[in-house]
C-alpha positions in Angstrom: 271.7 113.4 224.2 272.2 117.0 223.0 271.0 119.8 225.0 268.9 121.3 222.3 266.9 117.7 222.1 266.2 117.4 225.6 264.9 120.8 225.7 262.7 120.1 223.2 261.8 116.8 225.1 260.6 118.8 227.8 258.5 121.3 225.7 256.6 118.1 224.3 256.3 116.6 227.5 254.7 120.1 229.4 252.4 120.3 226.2 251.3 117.0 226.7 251.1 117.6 230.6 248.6 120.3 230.1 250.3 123.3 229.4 250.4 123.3 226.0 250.0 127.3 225.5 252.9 128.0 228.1 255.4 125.1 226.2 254.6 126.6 222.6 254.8 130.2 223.8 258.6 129.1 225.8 259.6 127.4 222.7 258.8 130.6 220.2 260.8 132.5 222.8 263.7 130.6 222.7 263.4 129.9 218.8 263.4 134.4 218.4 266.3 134.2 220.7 268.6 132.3 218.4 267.3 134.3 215.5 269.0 137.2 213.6 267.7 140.4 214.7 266.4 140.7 211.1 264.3 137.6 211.7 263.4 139.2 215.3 261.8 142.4 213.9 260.5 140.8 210.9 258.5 138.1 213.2 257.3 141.2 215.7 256.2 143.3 212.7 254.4 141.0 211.2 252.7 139.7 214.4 251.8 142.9 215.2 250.2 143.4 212.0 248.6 140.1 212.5 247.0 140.8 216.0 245.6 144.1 214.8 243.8 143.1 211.7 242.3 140.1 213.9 241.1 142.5 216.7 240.0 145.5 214.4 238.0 142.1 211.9 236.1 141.3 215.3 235.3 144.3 216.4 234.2 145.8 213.0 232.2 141.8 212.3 230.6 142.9 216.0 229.6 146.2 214.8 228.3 145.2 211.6 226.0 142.1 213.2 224.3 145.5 215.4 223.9 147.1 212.8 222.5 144.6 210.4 220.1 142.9 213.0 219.2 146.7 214.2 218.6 146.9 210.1 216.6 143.8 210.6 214.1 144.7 213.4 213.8 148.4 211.5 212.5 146.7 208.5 211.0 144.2 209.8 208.8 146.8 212.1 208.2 149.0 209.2 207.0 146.1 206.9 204.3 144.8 210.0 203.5 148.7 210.4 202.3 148.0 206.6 200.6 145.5 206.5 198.8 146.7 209.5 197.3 149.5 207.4 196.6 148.0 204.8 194.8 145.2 206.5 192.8 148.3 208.5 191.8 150.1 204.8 190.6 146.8 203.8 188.4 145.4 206.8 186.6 148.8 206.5 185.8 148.8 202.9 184.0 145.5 203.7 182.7 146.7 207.0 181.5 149.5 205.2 180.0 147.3 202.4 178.2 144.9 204.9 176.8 147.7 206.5 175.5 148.9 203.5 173.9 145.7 202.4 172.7 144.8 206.5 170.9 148.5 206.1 169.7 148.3 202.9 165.7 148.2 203.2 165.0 146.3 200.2 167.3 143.2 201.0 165.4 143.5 204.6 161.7 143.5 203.1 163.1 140.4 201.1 164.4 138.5 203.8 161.6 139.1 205.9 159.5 138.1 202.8 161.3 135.1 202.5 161.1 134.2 206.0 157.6 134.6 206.2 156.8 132.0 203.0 159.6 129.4 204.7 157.2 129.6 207.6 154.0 129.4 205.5 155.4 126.4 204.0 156.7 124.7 206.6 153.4 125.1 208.5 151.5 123.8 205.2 153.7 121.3 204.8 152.8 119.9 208.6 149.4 119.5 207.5 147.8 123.0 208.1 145.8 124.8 205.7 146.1 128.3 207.4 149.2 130.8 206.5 151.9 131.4 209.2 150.6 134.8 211.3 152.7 137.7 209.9 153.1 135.2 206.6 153.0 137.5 203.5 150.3 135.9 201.2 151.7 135.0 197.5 150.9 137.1 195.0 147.7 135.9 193.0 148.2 133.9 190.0 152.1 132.6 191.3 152.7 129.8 194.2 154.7 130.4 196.9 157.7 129.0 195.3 157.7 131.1 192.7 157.7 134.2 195.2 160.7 132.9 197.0 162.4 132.4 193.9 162.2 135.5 192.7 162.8 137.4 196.1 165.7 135.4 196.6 166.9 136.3 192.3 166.0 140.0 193.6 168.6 139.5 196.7 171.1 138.2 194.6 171.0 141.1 192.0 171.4 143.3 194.7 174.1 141.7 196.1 176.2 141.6 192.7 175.6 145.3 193.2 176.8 145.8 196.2 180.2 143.8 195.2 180.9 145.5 192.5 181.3 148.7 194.5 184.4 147.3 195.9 186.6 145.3 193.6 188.6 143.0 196.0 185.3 141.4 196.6 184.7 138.2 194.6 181.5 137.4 196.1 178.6 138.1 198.7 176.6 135.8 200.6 173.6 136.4 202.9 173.1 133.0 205.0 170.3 132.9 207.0 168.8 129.7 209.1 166.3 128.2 206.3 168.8 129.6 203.5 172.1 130.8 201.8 171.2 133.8 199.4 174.6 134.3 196.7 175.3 137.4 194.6 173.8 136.4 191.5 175.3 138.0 187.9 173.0 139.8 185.6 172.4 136.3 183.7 171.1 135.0 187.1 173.8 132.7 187.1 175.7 132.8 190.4 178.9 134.3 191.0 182.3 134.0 192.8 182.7 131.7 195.0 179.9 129.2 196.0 
């Protein structure tokens, strides 16, 4: 066997042994040893070219991924920041519109109106002939039904009012234990969503 061969041998043996890294790294050294010095400087150039672009590519791919995720947050802060506000302007046009309808006096006296013939009817309707005390007597010539009717067609009207002052809002609704009053369009048809 020829000395070269068995050296050889033992480079594949110590890589298969384990030390794979030390074998390839003895073998490139004896390899650049029997090389022309053009060969020589031509291999350390260019792994020194090599080695720097690899180091200066992770370090600048590092800097970049900080930058870009530090990018990220920044945006991605400003945009909930946003939202935030806008959210805020919107909850208080409608807090400001529910306050107007809650205070309104007219949709009060026609709630409590209504209230008052639900309870006269109910109590007429379990067999009693007298009103409800507090019970606001129907007007003369209508029934009761007819009142409530057009109290709750007066609620609606007002509602539709109210909505329009903000035009986000789609539709209104006043729900109250013995009924659901809707923002009614000036057809009397109810509108948005029911």
């Amino acid at each position: 066997m020829k000395p070269r061969t068995a050296r050889r041998q033992k480079a594949f043996a110590a890589a298969r042994t384990g030390s794979a890294a030390r074998a390839a790294l003895g073998l490139a050294i004896r390899v650049l040893r029997r090389a022309s010095i053009y060969r020589r400087l031509l291999f350390s150039f260019m792994s020194v070219a090599v080695v720097t672009t690899l180091a200066i590519g992770v370090i600048a791919t590092r800097a970049s991924e900080r930058a870009i995720n530090r990018n990220i947050s920044n945006s991605t802060m400003l945009t909930l920041r946003n939202v935030a506000e806008t959210i805020d302007m919107k909850l208080e046009a409608y807090e400001l519109l529910a306050a107007q309808v809650a205070g309104n006096e007219q949709v009060q006296s026609l709630l409590q109106s209504c209230a008052d013939l639900t309870a006269a009817s109910a109590v007429a309707a379990a067999g009693s002939a007298s009103p409800a005390e507090g019970a606001a007597p129907a007007p003369s010539g209508t029934t009761s039904a007819e009142t409530y009717q057009a109290a709750k067609r007066r609620i609606g009207l007002i509602l539709n009012r109210a909505a329009a002052s903000l035009p986000t809002v789609s539709s209104i609704e006043i729900v109250t234990p013995y009924d659901e009053f809707v923002q009614l369009g000036v057809s009397g048809q109810a509108t948005g969503a029911n």
